[in-house]
N, C-alpha and C positions, 0 to 999 in steps of 0.2 A: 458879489451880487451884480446881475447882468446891467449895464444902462438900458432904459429905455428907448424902443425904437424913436427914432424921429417920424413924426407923422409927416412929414414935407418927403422925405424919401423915401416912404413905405405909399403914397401916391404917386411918383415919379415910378416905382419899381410895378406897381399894379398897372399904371397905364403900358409901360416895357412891354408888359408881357398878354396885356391885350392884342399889342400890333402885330405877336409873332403868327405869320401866316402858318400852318400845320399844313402839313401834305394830303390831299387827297386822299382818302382812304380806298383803296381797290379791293375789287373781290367783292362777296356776295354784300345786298343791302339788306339797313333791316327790312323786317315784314317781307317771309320767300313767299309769299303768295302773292304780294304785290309785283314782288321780280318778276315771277312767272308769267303774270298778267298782262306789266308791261310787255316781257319781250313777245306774248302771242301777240299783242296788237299789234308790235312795230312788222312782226313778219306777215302778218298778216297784210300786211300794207306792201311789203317789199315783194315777197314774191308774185301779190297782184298788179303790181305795176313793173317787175322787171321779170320775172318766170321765175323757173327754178335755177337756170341758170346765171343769170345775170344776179338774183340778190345773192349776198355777202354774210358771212356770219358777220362780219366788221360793222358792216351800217346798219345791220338791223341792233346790234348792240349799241350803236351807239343812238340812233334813234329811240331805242326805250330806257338812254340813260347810263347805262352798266357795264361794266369790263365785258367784252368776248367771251372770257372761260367762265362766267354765267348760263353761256348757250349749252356749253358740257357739262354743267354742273347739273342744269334743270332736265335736258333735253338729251344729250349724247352726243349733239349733233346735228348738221344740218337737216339730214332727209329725216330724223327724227323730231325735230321742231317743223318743219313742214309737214307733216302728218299730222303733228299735234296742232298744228295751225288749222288744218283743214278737217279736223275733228275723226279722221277717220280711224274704226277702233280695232283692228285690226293689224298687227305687223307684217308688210309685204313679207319678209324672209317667211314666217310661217308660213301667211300663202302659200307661196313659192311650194315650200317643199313639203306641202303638203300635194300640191298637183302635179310639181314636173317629174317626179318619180313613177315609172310604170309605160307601156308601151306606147308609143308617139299617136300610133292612131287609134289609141280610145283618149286622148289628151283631154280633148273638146266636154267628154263625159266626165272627168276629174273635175274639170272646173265650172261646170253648171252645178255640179253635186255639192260641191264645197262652198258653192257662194249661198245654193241653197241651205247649207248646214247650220254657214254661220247668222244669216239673217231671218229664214223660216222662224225660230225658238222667238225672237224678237215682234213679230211680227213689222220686219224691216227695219226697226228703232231709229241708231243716227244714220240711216242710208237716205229713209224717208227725208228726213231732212235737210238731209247732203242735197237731192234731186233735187226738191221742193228753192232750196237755195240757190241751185244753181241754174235753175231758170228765172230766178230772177233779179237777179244779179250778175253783171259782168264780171267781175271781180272774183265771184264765186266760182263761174263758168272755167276760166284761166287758170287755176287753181286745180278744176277738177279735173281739165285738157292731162295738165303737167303731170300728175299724179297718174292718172288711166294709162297715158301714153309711157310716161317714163318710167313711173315704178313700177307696174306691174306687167300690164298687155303686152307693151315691148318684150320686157324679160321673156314672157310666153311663150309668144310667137315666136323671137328669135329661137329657143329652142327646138322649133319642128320648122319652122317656114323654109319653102327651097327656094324661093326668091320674092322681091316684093314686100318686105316687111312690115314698111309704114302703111301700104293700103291695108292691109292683111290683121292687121292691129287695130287701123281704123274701125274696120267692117266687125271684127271681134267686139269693139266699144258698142257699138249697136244692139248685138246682140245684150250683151251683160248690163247696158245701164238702161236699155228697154225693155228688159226684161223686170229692172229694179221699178223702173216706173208703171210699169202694168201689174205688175202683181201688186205693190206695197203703198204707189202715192195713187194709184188711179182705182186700185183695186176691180179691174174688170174683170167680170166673170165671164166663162167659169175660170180662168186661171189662177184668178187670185187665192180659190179656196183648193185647187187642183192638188194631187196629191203629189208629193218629190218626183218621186220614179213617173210620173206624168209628164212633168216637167223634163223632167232629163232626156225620156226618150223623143217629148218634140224638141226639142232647144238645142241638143248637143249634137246632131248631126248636121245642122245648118253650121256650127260654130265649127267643128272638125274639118267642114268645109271649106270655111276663110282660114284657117291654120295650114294645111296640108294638102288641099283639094287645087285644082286649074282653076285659075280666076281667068272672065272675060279679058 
């Protein structure tokens, strides 16, 4: 027959094992939608205050709390949490190869046709918003710079431009997010109700223009 425990040592061994500190737990937390959350606000924060280049997978991780390979877990990755930051619903790469395939000088017609593809059905959905935010907001404005210039228009142009890139990409930005804003947040007519192939044939020779054409 067992003796019985001592109660004076079975408190001495309960407090033991109070003080033993456990290791942090790494990897994902619970509630992934809460992860998720956090880490769009901390990026949300970083890339408005440092660009695309300057934030980090590292400090925005650690700004919303979580290991790093949480940012691959939810996101894939940087330019894919930056997207998802900036709500935009679209993957560049489709973009992409959806317009740079086909002859360089009808480029300009690829990509008024396809921006109208994906937003026309919508009647502009999150672009409206996009626009709508980024005039009023700084923060939104930086966000939308980095993304126009870097993910996409860049890409673009560097494909057809024979010199001049950044102007050339600029002047493209004009057309494609005044375009967003005239048809979708301002809706002035007639553009707003204008039919595609309307659209394409005023829009995409000006744009063919800043891609391929002499600039001043």
């Amino acid at each position: 027959m067992a003796a019985p425990e001592d109660p004076v040592g079975r408190e001495s061994r309960i407090g033991r094992e109070s003080r033993i500190v456990r290791p942090r737990r790494r990897g994902r937390r619970p509630g992934g939608a809460d992860t998720r959350a956090q880490l769009l606000a901390a990026a949300r924060v970083e890339f408005a205050e440092r660009g695309y280049d300057g934030a980090t997978v590292r400090v925005i991780a650690e700004r919303a709390g979580v290991d790093p390979a949480m940012v691959n877990h939810w996101f894939g990755g940087k330019e894919a949490l930056f997207l998802a930051a900036l709500d935009f619903p679209i993957d560049p790469d489709t973009l992409l190869g959806r317009v740079l395939p086909g002859p360089p000088e009808q480029l300009g017609e690829r990509v008024v046709r396809m921006f109208l593809s994906v937003w026309d059905p919508s009647g502009g959905g999150p672009l409206t918003a996009l626009i709508r935010s980024v005039a009023a907001h700084d923060e939104a404005a930086r966000m939308m710079r980095e993304f126009v210039v870097r993910v996409v228009i860049a890409r673009v142009v560097a494909s057809v431009a024979p010199d001049r890139v950044e102007l050339r990409a600029a002047l493209c930005a004009t057309q494609i997010i005044g375009l967003g804003m005239v048809r979708y947040v301002l809706r002035l007519e007639p553009l707003a109700s204008a039919p595609p192939e309307t659209v394409v044939a005023a829009v995409a020779p000006n744009l063919q223009r800043y891609l391929t054409g002499p600039l001043p």
